[in-house]
Every structure is written in C-alpha cells, then in structure tokens.
C-alpha positions as CSV (number, residue, x, y, z in Angstrom):
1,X,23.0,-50.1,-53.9
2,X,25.4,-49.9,-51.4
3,X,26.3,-46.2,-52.3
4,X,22.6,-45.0,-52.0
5,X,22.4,-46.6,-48.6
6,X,25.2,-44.9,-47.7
7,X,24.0,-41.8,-49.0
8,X,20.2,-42.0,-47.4
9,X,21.9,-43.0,-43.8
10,X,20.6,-40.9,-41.1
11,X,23.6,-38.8,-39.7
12,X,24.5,-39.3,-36.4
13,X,27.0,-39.6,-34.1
14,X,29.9,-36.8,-32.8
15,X,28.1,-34.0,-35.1
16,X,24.7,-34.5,-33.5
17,X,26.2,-34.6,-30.1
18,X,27.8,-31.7,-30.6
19,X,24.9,-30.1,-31.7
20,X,23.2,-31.1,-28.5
21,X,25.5,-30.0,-26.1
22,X,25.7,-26.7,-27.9
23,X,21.8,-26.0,-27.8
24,X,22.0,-27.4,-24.0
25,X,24.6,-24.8,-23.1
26,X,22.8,-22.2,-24.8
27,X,19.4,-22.9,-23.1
28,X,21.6,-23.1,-19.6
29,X,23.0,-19.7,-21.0
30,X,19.0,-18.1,-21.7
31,X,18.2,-19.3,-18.2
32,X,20.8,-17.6,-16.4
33,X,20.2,-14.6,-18.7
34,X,16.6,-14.7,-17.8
35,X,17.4,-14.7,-14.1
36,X,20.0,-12.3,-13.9
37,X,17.8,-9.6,-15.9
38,X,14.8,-10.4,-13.6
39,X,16.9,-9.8,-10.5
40,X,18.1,-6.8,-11.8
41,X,14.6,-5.4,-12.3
42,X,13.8,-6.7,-8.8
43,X,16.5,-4.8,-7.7
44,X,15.9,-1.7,-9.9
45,X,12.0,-1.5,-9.0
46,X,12.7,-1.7,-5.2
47,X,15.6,0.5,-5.1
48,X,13.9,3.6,-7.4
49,X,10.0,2.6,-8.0
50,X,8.4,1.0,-5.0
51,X,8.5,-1.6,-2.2
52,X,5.7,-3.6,-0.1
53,X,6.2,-3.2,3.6
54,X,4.5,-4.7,6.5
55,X,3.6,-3.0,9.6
56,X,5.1,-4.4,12.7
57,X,3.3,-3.3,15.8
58,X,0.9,-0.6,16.6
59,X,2.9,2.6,16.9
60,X,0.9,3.9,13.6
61,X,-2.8,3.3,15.1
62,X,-5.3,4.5,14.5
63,X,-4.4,4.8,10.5
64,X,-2.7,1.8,10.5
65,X,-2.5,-1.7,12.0
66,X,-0.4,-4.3,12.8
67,X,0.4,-6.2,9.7
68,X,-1.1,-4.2,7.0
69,X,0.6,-4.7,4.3
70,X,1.3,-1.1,2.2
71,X,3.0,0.0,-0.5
72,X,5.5,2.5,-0.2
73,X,6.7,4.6,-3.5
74,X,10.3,5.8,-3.6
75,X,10.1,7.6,-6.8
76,X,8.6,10.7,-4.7
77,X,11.1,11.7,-2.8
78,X,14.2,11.0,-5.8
79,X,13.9,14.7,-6.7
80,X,12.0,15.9,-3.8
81,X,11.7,16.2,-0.1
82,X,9.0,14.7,2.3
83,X,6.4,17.1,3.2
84,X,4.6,17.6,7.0
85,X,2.4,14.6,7.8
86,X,3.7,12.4,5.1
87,X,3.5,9.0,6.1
88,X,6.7,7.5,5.1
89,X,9.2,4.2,5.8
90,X,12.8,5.5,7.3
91,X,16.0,3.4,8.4
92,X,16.3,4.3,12.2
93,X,20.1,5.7,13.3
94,X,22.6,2.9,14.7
95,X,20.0,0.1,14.1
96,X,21.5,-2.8,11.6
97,X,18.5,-5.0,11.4
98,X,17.5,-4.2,7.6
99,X,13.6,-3.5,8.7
100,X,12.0,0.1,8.1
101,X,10.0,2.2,10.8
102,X,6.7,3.7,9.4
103,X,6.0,6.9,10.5
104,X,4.7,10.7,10.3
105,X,6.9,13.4,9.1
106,X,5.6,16.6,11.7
107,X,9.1,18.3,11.5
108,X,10.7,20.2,9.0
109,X,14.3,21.0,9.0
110,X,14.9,24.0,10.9
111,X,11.5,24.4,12.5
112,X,11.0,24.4,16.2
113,X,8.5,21.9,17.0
114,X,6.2,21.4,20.3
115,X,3.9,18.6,21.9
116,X,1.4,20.2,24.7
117,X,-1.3,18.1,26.1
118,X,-1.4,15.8,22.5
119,X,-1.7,19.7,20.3
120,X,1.4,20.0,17.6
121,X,2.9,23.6,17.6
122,X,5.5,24.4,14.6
123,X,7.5,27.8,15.7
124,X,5.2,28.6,18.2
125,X,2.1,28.9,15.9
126,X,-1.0,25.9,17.1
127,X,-0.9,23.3,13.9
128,X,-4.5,21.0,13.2
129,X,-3.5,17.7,12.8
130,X,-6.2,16.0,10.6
131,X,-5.5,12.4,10.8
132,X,-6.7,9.9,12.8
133,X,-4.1,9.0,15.4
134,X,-4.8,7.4,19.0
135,X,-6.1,9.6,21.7
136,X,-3.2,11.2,23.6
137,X,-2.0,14.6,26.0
138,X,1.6,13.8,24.6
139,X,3.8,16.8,26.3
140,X,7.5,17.1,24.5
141,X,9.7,19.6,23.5
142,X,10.5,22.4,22.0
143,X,12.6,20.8,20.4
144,X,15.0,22.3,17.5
145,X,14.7,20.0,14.1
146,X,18.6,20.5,13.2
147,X,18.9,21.4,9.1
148,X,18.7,18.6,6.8
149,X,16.6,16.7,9.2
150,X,12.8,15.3,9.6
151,X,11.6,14.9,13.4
152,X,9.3,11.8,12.5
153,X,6.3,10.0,14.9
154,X,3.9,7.4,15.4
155,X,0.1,8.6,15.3
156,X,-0.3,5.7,18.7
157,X,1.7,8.7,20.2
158,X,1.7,6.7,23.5
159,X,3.1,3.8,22.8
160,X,6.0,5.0,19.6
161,X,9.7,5.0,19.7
162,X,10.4,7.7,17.2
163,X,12.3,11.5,16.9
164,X,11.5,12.1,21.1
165,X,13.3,9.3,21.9
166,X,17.2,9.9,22.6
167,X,18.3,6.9,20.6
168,X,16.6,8.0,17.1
169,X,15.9,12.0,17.3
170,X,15.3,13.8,14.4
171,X,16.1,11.4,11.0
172,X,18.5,12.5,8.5
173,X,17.4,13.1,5.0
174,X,18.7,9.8,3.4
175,X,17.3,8.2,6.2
176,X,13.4,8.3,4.7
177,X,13.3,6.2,2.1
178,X,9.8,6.2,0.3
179,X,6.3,7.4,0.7
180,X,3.7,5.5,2.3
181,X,0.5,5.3,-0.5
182,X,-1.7,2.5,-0.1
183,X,-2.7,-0.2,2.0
184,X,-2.6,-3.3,-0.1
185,X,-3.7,-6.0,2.9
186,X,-5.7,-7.5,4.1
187,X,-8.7,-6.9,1.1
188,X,-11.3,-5.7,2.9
189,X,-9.0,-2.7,4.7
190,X,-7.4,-1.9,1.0
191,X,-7.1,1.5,0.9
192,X,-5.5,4.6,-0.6
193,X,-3.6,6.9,2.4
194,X,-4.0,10.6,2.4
195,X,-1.4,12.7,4.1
C-alpha cells in the first residue's frame, strides 16, 4: 500500500517551482518583447509613414486654426520633393524645442520670389494663389530662394514668422518633414486639405 501511495503522490516541490519561475520569466520576457516591438513600430510609423500634429497659433488662418489637429504624411516627400503651395510641417533653423511650424511652400529652389500689395510673383511672372489665406497687402522681396531650399509662409500673412523673417529665411530641404493631408479634429471641421 505504501508503494502505491507513493506512486499516486502529487509531485511537488523544487521541480514545480522551477517550473514556475521559468514560465514567470518567460511571460516577463513576452512582455518586454511586446513593448519593445510596439515602440519600434511607433517609432518606424512616425519616422517614415505619418505623424499627428497640432496647430499652435493662427499663422495658417484662414485654412487652418488654432489647435486643429492634422495629420501629416512623410512617405511623400521620401522619394520626392514638396511642391508650390504644399502645406507642410518643417523644423525651423537654430530652434531646439522639438515642435514643427506648419506652413505653405511658395518658393522653389532657385526661383526669385515677390510679395506686392498681398499678390505672389515667381521670376517676375503674377502667380494666382487659390487658397484661402487671411486678407493681406503683404510687400516683401524679391527675394532669391538659394538651391536646395523652400521659402515657406503662413496663409495669416500678417501675423507669421516664416522664410521673410531674418531668423528662419528660406528652409533647407531636410528641414520639411511631411505633408500636411487632413484635418483630423475637432469632428465637425474634419477635413481633407487640398494644395
């Protein structure tokens, strides 16, 4: 009798808690594994695909307003270059605060570009600018977009810090960094944008 008990004897012990602590370290193991690859999609959909930005002010009015959320693809411009009147998000030069600008290619590198009375002129030839920006008789220029460069600005052309002003000028290439598509929020402003 005694040899069947000991035979029928639930196991236990040091095997079973060995057992446990294994399967604990591999579900710590998944977790971290789990984490890791979602940052790294995170990462990889921001850095490549798209990001959501907020705007911050009203330099882009009238086509957009202060804390619309949009979203801004980068895909666009990994092979490609902005085109005039893309709306895009750009780093500014000498500014360290990790938020992006929003604003309106007008200048192509190389092209001479001109501001009379609120009219855009691109090498001396008058350019229609069919978008809906703020009233303005903005005067600027002519002003040389050096190669490799975008000259950038807000549609609220009287009240923007962008490519007139001596402290950001024309943007550098790797400066734009994705394409302004869609206004996301709030819901009942959702929108597509159209260059």
């Amino acid at each position: 009798m005694e040899d069947k008990k000991k035979l029928f004897a639930p196991k236990g012990g040091k095997q079973d808690e060995a057992k446990e602590k294994k399967s604990l370290k591999r579900e710590i193991f998944e977790w971290i594994m789990v984490f890791v690859v979602a940052a790294a999609l995170a990462f990889v959909v921001r850095t490549f695909i798209f990001e959501p930005v907020r705007v911050d002010g009203s330099s882009m009015l009238n086509t957009l307003t202060d804390s619309d959320f949009m979203i801004a693809t980068k895909f666009d411009y990994l092979f490609s270059n902005p085109d005039r009147f893309d709306i895009v998000i750009c780093n500014y030069p000498n500014t360290d605060d990790g938020m992006y600008r929003v604003k309106r290619v007008i200048g192509l590198p190389g092209e001479t570009i001109e501001l009379k009375g609120g009219e855009l002129y691109v090498n001396g030839e008058h350019m229609a600018q069919d978008f809906e920006m703020t009233e303005n008789a903005t005067n600027f220029g002519p002003f040389e977009v050096p190669e490799g460069s975008y000259f950038v600005l807000g549609d609220n052309r009287n009240n923007s810090k962008d490519s007139r002003h001596p402290m950001v000028g024309a943007l550098e290439r790797d400066m734009i960094k994705g394409h302004v598509r869609a206004v996301v929020f709030p819901f009942d402003n959702m929108r597509l944008i159209k260059d």
